[in-house]
C-alpha positions as CSV (number, residue, x, y, z in Angstrom):
1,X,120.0,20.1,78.8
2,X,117.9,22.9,77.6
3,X,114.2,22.4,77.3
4,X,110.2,24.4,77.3
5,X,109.4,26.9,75.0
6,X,109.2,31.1,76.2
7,X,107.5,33.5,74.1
8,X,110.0,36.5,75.0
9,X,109.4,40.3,73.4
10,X,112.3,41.8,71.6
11,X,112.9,45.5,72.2
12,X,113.0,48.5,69.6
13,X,117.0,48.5,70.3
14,X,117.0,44.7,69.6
15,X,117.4,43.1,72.9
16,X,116.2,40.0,73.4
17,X,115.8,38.6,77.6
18,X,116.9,35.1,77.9
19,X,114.8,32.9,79.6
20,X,116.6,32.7,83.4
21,X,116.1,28.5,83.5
22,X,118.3,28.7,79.9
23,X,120.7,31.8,81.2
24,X,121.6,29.7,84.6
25,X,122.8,26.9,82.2
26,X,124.8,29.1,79.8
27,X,128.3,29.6,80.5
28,X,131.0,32.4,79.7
29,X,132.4,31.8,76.6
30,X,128.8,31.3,74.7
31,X,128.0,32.0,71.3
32,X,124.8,33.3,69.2
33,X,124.8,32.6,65.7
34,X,122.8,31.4,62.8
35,X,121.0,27.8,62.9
36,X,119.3,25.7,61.2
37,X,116.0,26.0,59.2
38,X,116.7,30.1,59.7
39,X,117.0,29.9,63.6
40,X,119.1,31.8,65.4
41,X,120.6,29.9,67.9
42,X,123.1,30.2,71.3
43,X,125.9,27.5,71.6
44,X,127.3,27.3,74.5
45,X,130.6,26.7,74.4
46,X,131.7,23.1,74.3
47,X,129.0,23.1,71.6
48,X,130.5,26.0,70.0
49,X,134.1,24.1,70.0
50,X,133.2,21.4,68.5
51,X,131.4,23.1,65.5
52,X,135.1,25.0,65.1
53,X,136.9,21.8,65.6
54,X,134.4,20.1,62.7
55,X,135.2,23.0,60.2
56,X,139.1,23.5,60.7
57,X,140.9,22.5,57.8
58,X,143.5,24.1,56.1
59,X,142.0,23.6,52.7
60,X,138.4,23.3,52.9
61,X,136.1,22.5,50.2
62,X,133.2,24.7,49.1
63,X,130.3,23.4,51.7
64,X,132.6,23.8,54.6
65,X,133.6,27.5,53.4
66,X,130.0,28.5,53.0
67,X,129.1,27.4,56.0
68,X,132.3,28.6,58.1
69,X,131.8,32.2,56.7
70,X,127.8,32.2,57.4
71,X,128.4,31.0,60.9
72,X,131.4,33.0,61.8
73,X,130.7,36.4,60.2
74,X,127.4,36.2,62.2
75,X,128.3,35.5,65.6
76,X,128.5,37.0,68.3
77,X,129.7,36.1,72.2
78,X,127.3,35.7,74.4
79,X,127.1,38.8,76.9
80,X,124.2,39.2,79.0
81,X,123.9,43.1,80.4
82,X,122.1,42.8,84.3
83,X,118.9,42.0,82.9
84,X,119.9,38.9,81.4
85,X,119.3,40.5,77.5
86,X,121.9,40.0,74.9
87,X,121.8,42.2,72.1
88,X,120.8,40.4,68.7
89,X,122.4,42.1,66.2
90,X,120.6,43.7,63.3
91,X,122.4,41.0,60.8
92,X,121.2,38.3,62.9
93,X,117.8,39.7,63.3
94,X,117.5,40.6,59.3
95,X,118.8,36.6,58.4
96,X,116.2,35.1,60.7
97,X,113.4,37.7,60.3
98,X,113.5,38.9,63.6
99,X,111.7,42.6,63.9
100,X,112.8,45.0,66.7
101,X,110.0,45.5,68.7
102,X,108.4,41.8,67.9
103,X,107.7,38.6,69.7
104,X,110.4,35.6,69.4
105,X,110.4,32.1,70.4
106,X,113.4,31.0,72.7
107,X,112.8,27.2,73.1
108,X,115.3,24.6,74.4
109,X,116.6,22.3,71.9
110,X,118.9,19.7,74.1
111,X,122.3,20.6,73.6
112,X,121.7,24.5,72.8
113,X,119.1,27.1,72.5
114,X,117.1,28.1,69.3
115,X,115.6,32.0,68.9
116,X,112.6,31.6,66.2
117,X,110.5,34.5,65.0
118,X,106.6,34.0,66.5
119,X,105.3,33.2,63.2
120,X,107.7,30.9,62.2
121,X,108.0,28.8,65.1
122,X,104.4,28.7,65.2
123,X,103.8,26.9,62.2
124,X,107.0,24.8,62.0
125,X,106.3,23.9,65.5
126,X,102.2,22.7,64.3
127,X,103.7,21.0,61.6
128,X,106.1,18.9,63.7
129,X,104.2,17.9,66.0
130,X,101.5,16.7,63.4
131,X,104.0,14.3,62.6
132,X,106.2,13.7,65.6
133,X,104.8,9.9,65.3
134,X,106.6,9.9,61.4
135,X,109.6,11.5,62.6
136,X,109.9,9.2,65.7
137,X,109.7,5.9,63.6
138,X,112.4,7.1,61.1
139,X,114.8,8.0,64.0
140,X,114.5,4.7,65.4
141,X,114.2,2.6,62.3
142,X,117.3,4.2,61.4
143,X,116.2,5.4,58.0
C-alpha cells in the first residue's frame, strides 16, 4: 500500500526521483500514465492488468475508446536508471502541467502512486481535507 506525501524536484531533462519507500514497493513490469483529475500516476502492475483487462473488448463503445487511447498512447513502463528517476515524458509532463525544472508532488494513493504538479496538489489537497468529514459520510452512507 502506498502512502505520505514527497515534494520531489523534477530536472531540466524531465526526470523525476521516486520516493525510495514507493520505489521498494514497485515492481518490474510498472507503468506511468495519465490519472485522474490530471494526475499522472504509476500502476504497478497487477493494477495496470486489470485496467487492460476492464478495457478489452473487441468492439468498444466511445467512453472506453477515449479512455483506452488517452491511457495507452501516454504510457510508459516503468524504468528507474540507478538513481531511482524515471523519465517523465514531455507528453506526460505537458497533459499534467508538469514543468522541467519544477517541483511535483509524489503522494501514495493506496493501490498506486499519483505525480501532481506543486500548485495543484496544493490546493486540491486544502480543499480535501476541508471536507474530508463530507467526503467520509458519503463513502460510508453509501451515497
Amino acid at each position: 500500500m502506498f502512502t505520505g506525501t514527497y515534494r520531489v524536484r523534477v530536472d531540466d531533462k524531465g526526470r523525476l526521483a521516486i520516493p525510495a519507500s514507493f520505489r521498494k514497493q514497485l515492481p518490474e513490469g510498472s507503468f506511468v500514465s495519465v490519472g485522474m483529475d490530471g494526475a499522472l500516476v504509476i500502476y504497478p502492475p497487477d493494477l495496470w492488468a486489470a485496467l487492460a483487462k476492464e478495457l478489452e473488448s473487441p468492439l468498444p463503445g466511445p467512453e472506453k475508446r477515449a479512455m483506452s487511447r488517452a491511457l495507452y498512447s501516454l504510457s510508459e513502463a516503468f524504468e528507474p536508471d540507478g538513481q531511482g528517476r524515471i523519465i517523465l515524458r514531455p507528453e506526460q509532463r505537458r497533459l499534467a502541467g508538469i514543468d522541467s525544472s519544477s517541483s511535483v508532488v509524489v503522494t501514495g494513493s493506496g493501490s498506486r502512486v499519483e505525480i501532481w504538479p506543486e500548485d495543484r496538489w496544493d490546493n486540491y489537497s486544502a480543499d480535501a481535507q476541508g471536507r474530508f468529514t463530507e467526503f467520509a459520510d458519503r463513502a460510508t452512507s453509501g451515497s
